[in-house]
BATIMI-437791 format. One line per 4 residues: number of its first residue (from 1); their letters; for each residue z, x, y of C-alpha. Coordinates in Angstrom, 2 decimals. Example, Ala and Ser with C-alpha at 12.3 -4.5 7.8 and 13.67 -1.06 7.14 Angstrom:
1 = as = 7.80/12.30/-4.50; 7.14/13.67/-1.06 $
//
This chain:
1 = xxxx = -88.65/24.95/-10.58; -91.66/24.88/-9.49; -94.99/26.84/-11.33; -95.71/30.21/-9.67 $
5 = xxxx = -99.56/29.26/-10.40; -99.01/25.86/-8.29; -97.60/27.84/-5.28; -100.73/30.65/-5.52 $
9 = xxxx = -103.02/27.75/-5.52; -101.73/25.23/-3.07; -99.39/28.03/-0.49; -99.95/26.36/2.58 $
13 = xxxx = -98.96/23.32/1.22; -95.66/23.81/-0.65; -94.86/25.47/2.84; -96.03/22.40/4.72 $
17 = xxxx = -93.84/19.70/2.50; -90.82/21.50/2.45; -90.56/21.30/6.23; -89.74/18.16/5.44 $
21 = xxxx = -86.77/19.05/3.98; -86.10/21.02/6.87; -86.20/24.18/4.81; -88.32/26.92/5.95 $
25 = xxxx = -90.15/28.60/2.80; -92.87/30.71/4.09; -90.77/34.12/3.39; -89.66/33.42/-0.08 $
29 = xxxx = -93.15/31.92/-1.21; -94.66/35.57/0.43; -92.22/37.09/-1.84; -92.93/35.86/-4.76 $
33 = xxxx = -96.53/35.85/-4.17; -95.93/39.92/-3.92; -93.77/39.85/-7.01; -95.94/38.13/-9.05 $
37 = xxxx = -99.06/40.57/-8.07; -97.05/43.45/-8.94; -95.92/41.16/-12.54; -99.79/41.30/-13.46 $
41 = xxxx = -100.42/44.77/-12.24; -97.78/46.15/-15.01; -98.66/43.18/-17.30; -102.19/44.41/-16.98 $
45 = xxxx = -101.18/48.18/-17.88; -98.86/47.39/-20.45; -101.42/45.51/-22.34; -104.23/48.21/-21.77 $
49 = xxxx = -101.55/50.65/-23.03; -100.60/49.23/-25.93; -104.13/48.19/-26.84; -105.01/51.61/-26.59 $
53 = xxxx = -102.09/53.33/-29.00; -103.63/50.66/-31.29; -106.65/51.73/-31.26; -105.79/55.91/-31.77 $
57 = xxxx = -103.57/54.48/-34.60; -106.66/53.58/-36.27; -108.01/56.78/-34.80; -105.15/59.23/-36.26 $
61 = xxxx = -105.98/57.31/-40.12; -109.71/58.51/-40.11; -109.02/61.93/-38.45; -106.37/62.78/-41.36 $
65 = xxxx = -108.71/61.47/-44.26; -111.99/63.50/-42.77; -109.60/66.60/-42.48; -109.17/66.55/-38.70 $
69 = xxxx = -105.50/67.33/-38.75; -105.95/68.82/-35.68; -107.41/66.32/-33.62; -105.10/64.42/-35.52 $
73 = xxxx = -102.63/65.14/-34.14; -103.24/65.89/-30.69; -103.99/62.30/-31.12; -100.43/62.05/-32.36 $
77 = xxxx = -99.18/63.48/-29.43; -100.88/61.33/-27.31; -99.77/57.99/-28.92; -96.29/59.40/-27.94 $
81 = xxxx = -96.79/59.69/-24.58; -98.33/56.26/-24.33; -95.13/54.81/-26.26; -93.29/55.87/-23.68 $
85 = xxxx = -95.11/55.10/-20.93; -95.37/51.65/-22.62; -90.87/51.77/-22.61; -91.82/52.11/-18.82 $
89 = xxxx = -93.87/49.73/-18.12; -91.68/47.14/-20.30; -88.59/47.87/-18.35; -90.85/47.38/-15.02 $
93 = xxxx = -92.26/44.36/-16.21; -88.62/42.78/-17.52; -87.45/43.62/-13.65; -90.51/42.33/-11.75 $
97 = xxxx = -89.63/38.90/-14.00; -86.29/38.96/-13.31; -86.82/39.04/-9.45; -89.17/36.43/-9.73 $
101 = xxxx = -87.13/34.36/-11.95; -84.43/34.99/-9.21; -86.27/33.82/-6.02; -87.81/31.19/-7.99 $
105 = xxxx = -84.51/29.14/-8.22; -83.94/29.53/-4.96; -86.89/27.07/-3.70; -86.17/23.47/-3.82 $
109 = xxxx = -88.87/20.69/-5.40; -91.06/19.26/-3.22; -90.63/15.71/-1.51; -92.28/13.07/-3.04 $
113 = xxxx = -95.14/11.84/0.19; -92.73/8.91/0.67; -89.50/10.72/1.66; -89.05/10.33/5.45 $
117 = xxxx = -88.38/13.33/7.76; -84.91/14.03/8.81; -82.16/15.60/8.92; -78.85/13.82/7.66 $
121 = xxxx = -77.84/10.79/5.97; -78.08/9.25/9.25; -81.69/9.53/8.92; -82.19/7.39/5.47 $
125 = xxxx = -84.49/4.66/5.24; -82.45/1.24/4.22; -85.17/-0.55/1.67; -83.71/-3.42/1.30 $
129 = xxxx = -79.90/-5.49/0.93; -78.41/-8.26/-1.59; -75.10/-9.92/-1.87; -72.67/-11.75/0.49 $
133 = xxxx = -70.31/-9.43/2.80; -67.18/-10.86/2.47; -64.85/-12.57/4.94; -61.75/-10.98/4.51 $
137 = xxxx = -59.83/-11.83/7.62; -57.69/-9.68/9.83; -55.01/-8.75/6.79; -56.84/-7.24/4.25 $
141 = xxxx = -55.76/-4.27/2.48; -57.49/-1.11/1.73; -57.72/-0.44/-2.18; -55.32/2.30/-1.68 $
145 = xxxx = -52.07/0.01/-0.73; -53.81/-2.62/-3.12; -53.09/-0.16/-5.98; -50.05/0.47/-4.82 $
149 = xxxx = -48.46/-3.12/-4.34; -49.81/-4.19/-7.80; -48.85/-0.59/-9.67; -52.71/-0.07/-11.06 $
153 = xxxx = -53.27/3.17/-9.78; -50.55/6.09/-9.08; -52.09/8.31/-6.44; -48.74/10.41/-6.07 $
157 = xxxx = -48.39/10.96/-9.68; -52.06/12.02/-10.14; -51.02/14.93/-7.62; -48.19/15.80/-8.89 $
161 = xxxx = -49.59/16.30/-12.29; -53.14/17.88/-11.20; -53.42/17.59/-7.49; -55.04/15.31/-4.88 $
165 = xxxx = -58.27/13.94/-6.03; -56.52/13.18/-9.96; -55.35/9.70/-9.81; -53.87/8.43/-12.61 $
169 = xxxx = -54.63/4.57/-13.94; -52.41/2.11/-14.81; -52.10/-1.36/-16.64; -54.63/-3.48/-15.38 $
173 = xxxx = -56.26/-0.78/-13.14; -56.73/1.58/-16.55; -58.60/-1.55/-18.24; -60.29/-2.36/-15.49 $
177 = xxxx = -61.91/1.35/-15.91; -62.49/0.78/-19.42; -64.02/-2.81/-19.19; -66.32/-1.05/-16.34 $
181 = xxxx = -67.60/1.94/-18.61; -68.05/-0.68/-21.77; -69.90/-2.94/-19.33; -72.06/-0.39/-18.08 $
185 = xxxx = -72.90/0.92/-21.17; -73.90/-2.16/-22.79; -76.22/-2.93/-19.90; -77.58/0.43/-21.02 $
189 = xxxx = -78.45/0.00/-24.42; -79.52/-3.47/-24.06; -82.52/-2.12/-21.79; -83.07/-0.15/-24.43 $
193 = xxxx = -81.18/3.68/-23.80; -79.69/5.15/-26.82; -76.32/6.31/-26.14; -74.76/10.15/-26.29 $
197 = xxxx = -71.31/10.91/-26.31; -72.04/14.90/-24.78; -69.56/17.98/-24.65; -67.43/17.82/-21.09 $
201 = xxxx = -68.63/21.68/-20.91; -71.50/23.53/-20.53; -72.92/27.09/-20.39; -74.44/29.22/-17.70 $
205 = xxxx = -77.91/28.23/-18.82; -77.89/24.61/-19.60; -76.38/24.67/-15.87; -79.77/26.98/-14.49 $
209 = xxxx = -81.98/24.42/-16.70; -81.30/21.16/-14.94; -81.00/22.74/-11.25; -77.46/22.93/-10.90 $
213 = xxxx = -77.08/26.58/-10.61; -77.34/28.49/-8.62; -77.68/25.54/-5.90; -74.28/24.13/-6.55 $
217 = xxxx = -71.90/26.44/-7.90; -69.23/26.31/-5.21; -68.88/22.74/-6.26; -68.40/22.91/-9.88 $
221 = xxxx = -65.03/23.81/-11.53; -65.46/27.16/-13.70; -63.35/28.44/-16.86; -64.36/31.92/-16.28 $
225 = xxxx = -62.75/33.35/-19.25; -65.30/31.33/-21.38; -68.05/31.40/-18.59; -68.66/27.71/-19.48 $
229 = xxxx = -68.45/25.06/-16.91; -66.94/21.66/-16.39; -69.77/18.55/-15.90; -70.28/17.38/-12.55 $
233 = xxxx = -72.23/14.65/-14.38; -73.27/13.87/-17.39; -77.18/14.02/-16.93; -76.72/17.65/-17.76 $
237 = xxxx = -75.86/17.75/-21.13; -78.34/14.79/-22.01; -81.25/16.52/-20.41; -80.51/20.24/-21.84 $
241 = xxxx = -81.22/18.12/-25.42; -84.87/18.43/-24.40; -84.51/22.18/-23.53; -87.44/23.65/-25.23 $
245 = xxxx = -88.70/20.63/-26.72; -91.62/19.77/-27.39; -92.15/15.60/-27.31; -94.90/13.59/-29.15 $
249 = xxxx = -96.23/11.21/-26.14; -96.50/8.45/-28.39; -92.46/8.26/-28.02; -92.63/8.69/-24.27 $
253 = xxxx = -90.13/7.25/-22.35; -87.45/8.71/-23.97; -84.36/6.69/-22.67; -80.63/8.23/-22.88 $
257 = xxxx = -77.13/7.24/-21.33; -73.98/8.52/-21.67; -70.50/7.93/-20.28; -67.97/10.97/-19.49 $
261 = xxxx = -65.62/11.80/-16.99; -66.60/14.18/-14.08; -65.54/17.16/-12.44; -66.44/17.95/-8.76 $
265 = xxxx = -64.40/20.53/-6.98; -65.43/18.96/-3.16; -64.60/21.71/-1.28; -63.76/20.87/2.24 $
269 = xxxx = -63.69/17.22/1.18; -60.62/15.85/3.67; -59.94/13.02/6.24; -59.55/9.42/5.93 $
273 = xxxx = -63.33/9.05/4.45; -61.94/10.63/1.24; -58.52/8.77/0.98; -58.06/6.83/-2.11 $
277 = xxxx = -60.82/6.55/-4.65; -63.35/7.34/-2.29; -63.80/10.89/-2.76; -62.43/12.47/-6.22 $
281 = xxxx = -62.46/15.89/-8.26; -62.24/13.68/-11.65; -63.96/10.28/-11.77; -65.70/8.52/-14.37 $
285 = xxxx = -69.35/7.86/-14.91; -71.97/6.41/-16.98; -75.24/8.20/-16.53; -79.04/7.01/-17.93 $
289 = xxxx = -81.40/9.52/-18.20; -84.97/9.81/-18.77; -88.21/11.80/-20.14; -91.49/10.31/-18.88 $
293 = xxxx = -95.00/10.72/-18.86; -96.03/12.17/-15.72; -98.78/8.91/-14.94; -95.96/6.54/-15.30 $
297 = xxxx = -92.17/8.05/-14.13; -92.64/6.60/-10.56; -93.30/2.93/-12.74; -90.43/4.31/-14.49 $
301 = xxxx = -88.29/5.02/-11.31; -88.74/1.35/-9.93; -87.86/0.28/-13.43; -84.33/2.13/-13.80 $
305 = xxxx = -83.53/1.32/-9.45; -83.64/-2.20/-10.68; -81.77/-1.57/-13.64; -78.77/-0.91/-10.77 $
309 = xxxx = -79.72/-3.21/-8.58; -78.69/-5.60/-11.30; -75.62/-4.07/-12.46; -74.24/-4.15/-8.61 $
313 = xxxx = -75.67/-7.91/-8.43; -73.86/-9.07/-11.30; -70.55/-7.77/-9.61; -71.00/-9.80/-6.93 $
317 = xxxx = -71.01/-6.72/-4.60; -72.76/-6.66/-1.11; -75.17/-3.65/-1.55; -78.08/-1.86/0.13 $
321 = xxxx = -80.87/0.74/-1.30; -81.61/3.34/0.72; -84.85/6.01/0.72; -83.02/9.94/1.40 $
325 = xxxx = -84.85/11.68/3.94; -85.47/15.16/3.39; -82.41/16.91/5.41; -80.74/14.64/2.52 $
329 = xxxx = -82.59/14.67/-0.83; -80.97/16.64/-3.33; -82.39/20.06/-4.71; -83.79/18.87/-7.90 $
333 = xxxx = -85.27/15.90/-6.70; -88.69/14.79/-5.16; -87.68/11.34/-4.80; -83.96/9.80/-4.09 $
337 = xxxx = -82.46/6.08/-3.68; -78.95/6.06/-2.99; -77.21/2.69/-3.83; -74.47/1.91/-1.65 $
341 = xxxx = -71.58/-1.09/-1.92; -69.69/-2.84/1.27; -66.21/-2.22/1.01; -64.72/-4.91/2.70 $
345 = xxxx = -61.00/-3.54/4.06; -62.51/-0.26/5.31; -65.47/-1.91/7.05; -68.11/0.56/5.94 $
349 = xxxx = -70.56/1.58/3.23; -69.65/3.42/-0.07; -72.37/5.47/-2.22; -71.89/4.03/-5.56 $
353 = xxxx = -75.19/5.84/-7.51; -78.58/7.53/-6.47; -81.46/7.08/-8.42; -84.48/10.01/-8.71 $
357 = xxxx = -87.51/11.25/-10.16; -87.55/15.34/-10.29; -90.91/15.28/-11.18; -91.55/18.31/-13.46 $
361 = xxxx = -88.96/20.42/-10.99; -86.04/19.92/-14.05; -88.84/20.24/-17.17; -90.59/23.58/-16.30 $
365 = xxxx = -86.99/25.12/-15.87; -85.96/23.15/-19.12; -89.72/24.01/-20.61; -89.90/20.46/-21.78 $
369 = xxxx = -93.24/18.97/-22.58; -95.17/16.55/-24.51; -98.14/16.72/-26.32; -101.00/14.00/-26.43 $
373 = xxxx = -102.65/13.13/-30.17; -106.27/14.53/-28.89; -105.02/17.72/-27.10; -103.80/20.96/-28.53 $
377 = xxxx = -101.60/21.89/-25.34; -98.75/20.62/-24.63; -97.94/19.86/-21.02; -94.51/19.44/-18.90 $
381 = xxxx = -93.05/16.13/-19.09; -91.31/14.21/-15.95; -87.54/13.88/-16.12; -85.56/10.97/-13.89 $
385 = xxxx = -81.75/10.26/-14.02; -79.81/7.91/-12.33; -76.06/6.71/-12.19; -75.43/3.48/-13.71 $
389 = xxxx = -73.00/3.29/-12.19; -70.21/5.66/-10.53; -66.56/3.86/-11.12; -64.40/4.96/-8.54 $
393 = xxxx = -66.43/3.54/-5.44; -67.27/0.28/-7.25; -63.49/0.15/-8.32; -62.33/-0.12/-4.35 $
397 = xxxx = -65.01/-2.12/-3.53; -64.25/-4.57/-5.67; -60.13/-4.66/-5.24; -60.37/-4.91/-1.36 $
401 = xxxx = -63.50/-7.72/-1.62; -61.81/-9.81/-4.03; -58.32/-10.15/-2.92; -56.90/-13.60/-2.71 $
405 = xxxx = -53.12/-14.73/-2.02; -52.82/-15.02/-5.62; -54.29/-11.31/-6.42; -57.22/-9.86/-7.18 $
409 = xxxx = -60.27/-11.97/-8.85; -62.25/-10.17/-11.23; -65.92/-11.03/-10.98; -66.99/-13.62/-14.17 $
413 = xxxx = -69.35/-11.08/-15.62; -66.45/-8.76/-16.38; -63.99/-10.77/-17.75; -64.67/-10.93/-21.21 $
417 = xxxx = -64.55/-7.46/-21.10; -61.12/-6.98/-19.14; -59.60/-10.33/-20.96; -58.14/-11.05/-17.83 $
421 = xxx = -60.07/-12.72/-14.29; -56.98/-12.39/-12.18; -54.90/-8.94/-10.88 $
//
């Protein structure tokens, strides 16, 4: 979210660099502009109201002990007015918050100066590649009939217990997962992330703190009843543990990862670009999250994009980073690099994690900040997240690049974790 002072101070410009988002901000920024005036007008009168029933309170004392009772209490009769004229000005100033609170969320962060122009993913910047493509011949087999013809993953069943989008894992596919998330997560603490192990649900708020609401709400599954929500990822409930904390800077970066399951509803998610694992409403995930100083979280962001870069390297898996233009950034962020994995049998790129820094966007929503030894205030902290890495992408990629006439080799770096190298 960004600071209402910011936007008074630099208006021109927070109109300028969301253009580059393609996202036209001049009449909300004019709006809150407007709100806010009218916020300090009643703020203003509120306080001048109440500082003045103070001061006849002392007033009404003296006039009672002198003998005054009169003036007393007209005096009396004055405070009352000025209570409620004070109820007044309270509700006006609780609304005037609440509309600015309101249009607020509705403004996206700002693009870091790096972040191209453009409209669609068409319009990323590739930053660089690594890994081999693979050779696969004229008979390979998407991951889809690979699960099938080895029984690893039941597609059919997942739907018939959920729904499309729920596969179910099997055998060697369901310790495949498993080895994945225990690899990842070692990776994780090794570079030094402590691990969580977060509630799958969370409430309205958490879901306002970190940006998710109201900005994605049609894609996140709902228990209504309960009002809580199901995780579209876990860097939720690992960065609403900083909500309203205040962090020494001494202990700056904090580093956290997590592994849970996901929940994406996907509306309108349908074609052959979402068949198989490609596009699910339950997939698993291990997330790394972090809390920075703001002088260092772009050091920080190169740091955890090579902390990926590795992970997909040590899979042997043909990858590219790319920049996200505006038209593609996500709401939160100010800087975004997606990874992406070649899957071999369907000939074409597969997201597997992006990477970003939100700047203080998440932290002045969260109202996390740290506070330096020498200064009394505390100021907002930078937060960062990044997936590390998304299963079900990496899972086809790595059945339809690796199959041989004798099955399916697992890469070398997973198989003391699977206990197997061959499907």
């Amino acid at each position: 979210m960004l600071n209402i002072r910011y936007i008074q101070e630099n208006k021109e410009k927070v109109i300028e660099s969301l253009t580059v988002r393609n996202f036209d901000a001049t009449q909300i920024v004019e709006q809150m502009l407007a709100t806010d005036e009218k916020r300090r007008q009643t703020q203003n009168a509120l306080d001048n109201n109440l500082a003045e029933g103070k001061q006849l309170a002392k007033q009404i004392g003296m006039l009672f002990k002198t003998g005054k009772t009169h003036e007393a209490n007209q005096a009396k009769a004055q405070t009352a007015t000025l209570k409620e004229n004070a109820k007044m000005l309270a509700t006006e100033l609780a609304k005037h918050e609440e509309h600015l609170k309101t249009l607020s969320v509705q403004i996206p962060n700002l693009p870091h100066a790096s972040v191209p122009k453009g409209k669609a993913e068409t319009d990323n910047q590739e930053v660089r590649t690594g890994g081999t493509m693979p050779d696969l011949g004229n008979n390979a087999l998407p991951h889809w009939e690979i699960a099938q013809k080895f029984d690893i993953i039941d597609f059919e069943l997942g739907n018939k217990i959920t729904g499309a989008g729920f596969p179910f894992y099997k055998g060697k596919g369901a310790q495949l997962q498993r080895a994945l998330i225990n690899f990842f997560l070692d990776r994780a603490r090794q570079a030094g992330y402590t691990e969580y192990m977060p509630p799958l649900l969370i409430n309205e708020e958490s879901g306002y703190a970190t940006g998710q609401l109201p900005d994605k709400e049609g894609q996140m599954y709902q228990l209504k009843n309960d009002n809580f929500y199901l995780i579209p990822t876990a860097e939720i409930p690992i960065t609403n543990i900083f909500r309203d904390v205040i962090i020494d800077a001494n202990k700056l970066p904090v580093k956290c990862t997590a592994y849970t399951p996901c929940f994406r509803r996907e509306a309108g998610s349908y074609g052959k670009d979402v068949r198989g694992l490609n596009r699910l409403h339950q997939f698993d995930k291990v997330e790394i999250v972090q809390i920075a100083h703001p002088d260092k979280s772009y050091e920080t962001l190169e740091k955890m994009v090579a902390h990926v870069e590795k992970l997909v390297k040590d899979l042997e898996l043909p990858y590219r980073i790319l920049r996200l233009c505006g038209g593609d950034l996500g709401f939160t962020s100010a800087l975004t690099f997606d990874f992406e994995v070649y899957s071999g049998a369907q000939k074409r790129w597969l997201e597997v994690s992006s990477v970003s820094n939100f700047e203080s966007f998440q932290a002045n929503r969260l109202k996390l900040r740290y506070r330096e030894a020498d200064k009394k205030k505390p100021q907002i902290a930078h937060t960062l997240n990044g997936s590390a890495l998304a299963l079900p992408r990496i899972v086809a990629a790595l059945l339809e690049n690796n199959q041989t006439p004798e099955g399916i080799r697992i890469p070398e770096i997973l198989v003391p974790y699977t206990g197997f190298d061959l499907i």
